[in-house]
Structures are given as C-alpha cells and as structure tokens.
C-alpha positions as CSV (number, residue, x, y, z in Angstrom):
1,X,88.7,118.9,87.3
2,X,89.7,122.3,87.9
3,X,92.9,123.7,89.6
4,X,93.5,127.9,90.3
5,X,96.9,129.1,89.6
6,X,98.1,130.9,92.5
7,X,100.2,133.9,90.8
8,X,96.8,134.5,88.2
9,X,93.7,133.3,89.9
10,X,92.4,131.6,86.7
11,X,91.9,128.1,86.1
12,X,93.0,125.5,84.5
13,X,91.5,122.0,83.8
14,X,93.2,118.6,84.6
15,X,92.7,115.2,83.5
16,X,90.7,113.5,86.6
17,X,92.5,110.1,84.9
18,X,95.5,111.3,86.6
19,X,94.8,114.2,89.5
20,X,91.7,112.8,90.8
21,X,92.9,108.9,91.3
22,X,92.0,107.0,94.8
23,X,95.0,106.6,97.2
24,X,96.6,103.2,96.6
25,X,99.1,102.6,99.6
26,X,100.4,99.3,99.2
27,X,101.1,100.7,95.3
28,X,102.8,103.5,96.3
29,X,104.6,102.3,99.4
30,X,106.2,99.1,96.9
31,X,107.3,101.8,94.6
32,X,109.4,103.8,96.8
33,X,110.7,101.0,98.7
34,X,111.8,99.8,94.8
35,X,113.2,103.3,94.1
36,X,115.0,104.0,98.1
37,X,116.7,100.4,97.4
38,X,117.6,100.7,94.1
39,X,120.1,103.9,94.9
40,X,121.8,101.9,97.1
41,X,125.6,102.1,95.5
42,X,126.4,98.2,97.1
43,X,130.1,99.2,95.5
44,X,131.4,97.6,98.7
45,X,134.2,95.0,98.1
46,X,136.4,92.9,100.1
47,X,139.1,89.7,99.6
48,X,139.0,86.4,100.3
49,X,142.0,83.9,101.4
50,X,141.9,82.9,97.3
51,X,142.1,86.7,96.4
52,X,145.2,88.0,99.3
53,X,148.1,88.4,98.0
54,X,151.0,86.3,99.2
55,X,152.6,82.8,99.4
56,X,151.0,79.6,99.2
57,X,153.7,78.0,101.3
58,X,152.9,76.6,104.9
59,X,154.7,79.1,106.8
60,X,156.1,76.0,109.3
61,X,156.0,72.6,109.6
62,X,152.8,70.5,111.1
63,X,154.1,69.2,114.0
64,X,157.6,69.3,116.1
65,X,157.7,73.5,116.2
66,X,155.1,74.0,119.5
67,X,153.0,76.4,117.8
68,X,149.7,75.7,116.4
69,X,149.5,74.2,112.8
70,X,148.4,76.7,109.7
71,X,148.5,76.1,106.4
72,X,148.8,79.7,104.9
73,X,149.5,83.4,106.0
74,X,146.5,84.2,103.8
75,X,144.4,82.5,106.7
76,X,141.3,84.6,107.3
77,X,142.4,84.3,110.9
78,X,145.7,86.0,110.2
79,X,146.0,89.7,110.4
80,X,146.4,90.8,106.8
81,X,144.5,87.4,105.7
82,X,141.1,87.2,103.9
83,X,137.9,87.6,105.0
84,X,135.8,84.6,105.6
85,X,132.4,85.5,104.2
86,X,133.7,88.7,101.7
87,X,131.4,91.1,100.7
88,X,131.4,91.3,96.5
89,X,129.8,94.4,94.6
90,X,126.4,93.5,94.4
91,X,123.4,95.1,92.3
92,X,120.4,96.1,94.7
93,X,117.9,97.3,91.5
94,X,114.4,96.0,91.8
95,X,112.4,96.3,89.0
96,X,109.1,97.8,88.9
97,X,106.9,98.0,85.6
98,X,106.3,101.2,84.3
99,X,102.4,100.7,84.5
100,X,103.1,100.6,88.5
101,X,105.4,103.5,88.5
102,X,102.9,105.6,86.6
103,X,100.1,104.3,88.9
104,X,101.8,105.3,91.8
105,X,102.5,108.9,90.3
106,X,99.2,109.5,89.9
107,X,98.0,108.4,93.8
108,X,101.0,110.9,95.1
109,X,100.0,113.6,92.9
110,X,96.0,113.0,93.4
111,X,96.5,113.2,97.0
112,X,98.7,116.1,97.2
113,X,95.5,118.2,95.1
114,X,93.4,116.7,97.7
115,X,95.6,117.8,100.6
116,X,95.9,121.3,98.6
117,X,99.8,120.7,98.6
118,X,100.4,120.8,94.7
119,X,100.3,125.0,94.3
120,X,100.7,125.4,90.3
121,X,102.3,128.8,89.2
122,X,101.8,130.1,85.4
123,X,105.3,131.2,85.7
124,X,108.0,131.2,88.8
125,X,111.5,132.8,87.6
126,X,113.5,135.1,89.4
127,X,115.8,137.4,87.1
128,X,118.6,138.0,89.9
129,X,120.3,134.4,91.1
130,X,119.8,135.9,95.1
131,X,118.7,133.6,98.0
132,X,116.7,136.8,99.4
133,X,115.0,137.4,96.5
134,X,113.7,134.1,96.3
135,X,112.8,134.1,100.2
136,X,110.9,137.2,99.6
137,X,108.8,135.6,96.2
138,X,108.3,132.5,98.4
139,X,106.7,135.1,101.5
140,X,104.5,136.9,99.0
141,X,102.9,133.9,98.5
142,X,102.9,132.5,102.0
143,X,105.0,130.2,101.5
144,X,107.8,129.6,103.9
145,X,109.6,126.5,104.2
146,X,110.3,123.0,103.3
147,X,108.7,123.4,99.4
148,X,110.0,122.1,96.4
149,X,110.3,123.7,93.0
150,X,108.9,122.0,89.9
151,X,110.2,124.0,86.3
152,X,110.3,122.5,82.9
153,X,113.6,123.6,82.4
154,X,115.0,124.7,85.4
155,X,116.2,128.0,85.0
156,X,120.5,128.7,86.3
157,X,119.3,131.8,88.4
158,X,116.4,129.6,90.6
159,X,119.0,126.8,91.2
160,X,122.0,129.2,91.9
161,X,119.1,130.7,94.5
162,X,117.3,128.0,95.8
163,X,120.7,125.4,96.8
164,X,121.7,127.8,99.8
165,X,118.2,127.0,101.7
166,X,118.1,123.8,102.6
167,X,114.6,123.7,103.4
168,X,113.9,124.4,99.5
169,X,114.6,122.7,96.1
170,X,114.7,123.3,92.2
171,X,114.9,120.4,90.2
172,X,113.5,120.4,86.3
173,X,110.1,118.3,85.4
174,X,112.6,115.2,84.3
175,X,114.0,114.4,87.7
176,X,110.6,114.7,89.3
177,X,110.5,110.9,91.8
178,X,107.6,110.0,94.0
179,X,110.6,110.3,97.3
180,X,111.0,114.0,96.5
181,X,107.2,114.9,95.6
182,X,106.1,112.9,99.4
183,X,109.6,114.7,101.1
184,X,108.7,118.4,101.0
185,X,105.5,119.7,102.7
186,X,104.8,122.3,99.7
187,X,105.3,121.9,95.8
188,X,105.2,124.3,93.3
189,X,104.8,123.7,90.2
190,X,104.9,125.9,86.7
191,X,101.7,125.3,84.3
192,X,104.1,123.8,81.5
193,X,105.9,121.1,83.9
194,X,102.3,120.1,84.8
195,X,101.1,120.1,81.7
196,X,104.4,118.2,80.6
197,X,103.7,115.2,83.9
198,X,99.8,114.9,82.8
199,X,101.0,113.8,78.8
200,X,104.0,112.0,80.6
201,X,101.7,109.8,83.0
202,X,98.4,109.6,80.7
C-alpha cells in the first residue's frame, strides 16, 4: 500500500502486514486495559494494630473500673490505632505478550490509515522554539487541534513549542503507546519515525 506525504505530495509504500491489518477490538481493548492498569502507582500504604507504634500493656484492668474492657491502645478502634483491613503497596502490572502488543499496534495504526488520521510528514521541525510558530505550521496544513506529534528524535525546539497547547503533543518514536495514538484526533508522523514503527512491529 501506498501513503502521500502531506508536506511533498509523493508517496511512499507501506508494508500491508502492518498498515492494512483488520480491526481486532477485543485485542486492542485487552491491551489498553493491561497498559491503563499497569500505570497505576498502588504506592498506598497503611498500619495495622501489629505495625502502631506503642505499648503492648492493657491500658486498665478487665473488670471493676466501669469502662469497657480493651486490651491495647493500638486497637484499630482507638483513634491513633491501626487499621483493620490495611492497604499494603501492591503491584497492579498485567502482563501481555509482546506478540499481542504488536498485534494490537498494528489494528490502531491500520485503522487510523483507514480513517485518514495517520498524516505522515517527510520532515516537521520548527527552527524557533515559539508556540505561534508552531500554531501557524499546524494551520498551513489544516490542522487545528487535538493532534499529536510523532519525531524519531524529538527535536528541544518542537517540545519547548508544542507543551504550552494542551490540545497538542511531541513525544519521540520510543514512547509511542496505543492510549496516546487512540487519544488525539490527528497524528503526525515524520517518514523516518514510521519507517522506524514498521521494522519495530514487523
């Protein structure tokens, strides 16, 4: 298959292996869920009655005093006590096998061809690191908002330019995830980040 780069007008071929794969939903919809859960931090920690510091003496005697028995101030029913059922750090990472991932890569970026989403640039740099002179590159091209930048290496001045709109993102071809690539409405993509996907996923 063929795609037309938009800052050129020529064309350059694809592997149909990769950009021209059916849509496989429940594929690509156990991927993200696996990625989405997987940045969850679970970093949240809390004691229990064994964990509290403080004595281990019953503050009073059982019986005879009039108030009701209690064995330690570390009760979970004590203010400054533990907490019944604590929460412990706790790893959320769900594996997925890179044959899946790679599968799933290819439906996203298949479909976006198919829904003409995927615009491929020979070159996108800007030489001044200005928000407006980004805006106006983005216009020229009728392109307006919520579009994602693809680069190889992502160049200081596009990120310095692009991080102010917050409809628009830079990122380099390495931290390209199917959650970004299905977030933005538009993504634009230099010829060598595609180029460096299409040996990444074949």
């Amino acid at each position: 298959m063929e795609i037309r780069l938009k800052d050129t007008n020529e064309y350059v071929k694809l592997s149909k292996l990769i950009f021209q794969c059916s849509f496989n939903k429940f594929l690509v919809n156990q991927v993200l869920k696996s990625y989405l859960i997987s940045c969850r931090q679970g970093t949240k920690a809390q004691k229990n009655r064994s964990e509290v510091s403080g004595s281990g003496k019953k503050p009073w005697r059982q019986k005879g005093t009039g108030r009701a028995r209690v064995g330690s101030i570390r009760s979970p029913i004590w203010r400054s006590g533990g907490v019944t059922f604590a929460a412990k750090t706790r790893d959320y990472f769900q594996k997925i096998n890179k044959k899946m991932y790679r599968g799933a890569m290819k439906c996203i970026f298949s479909k976006l061809i198919s829904q003409k989403r995927l615009i491929v640039f020979k070159d996108f740099n800007i030489n001044i690191p200005k928000t407006k002179i980004l805006i106006k590159k983005l216009e020229k091209f009728n392109i307006h908002v919520n579009s994602m930048i693809i680069q190889e290496n992502l160049s200081k001045e596009l990120l310095l330019a692009s991080r102010n709109l917050y409809q628009v993102k830079a990122i380099g071809v390495n931290f390209v995830n199917p959650v970004l690539l299905l977030k933005y409405r538009n993504i634009l993509i230099t010829l060598s980040a595609l180029k460096n996907l299409e040996e990444k996923f074949s």
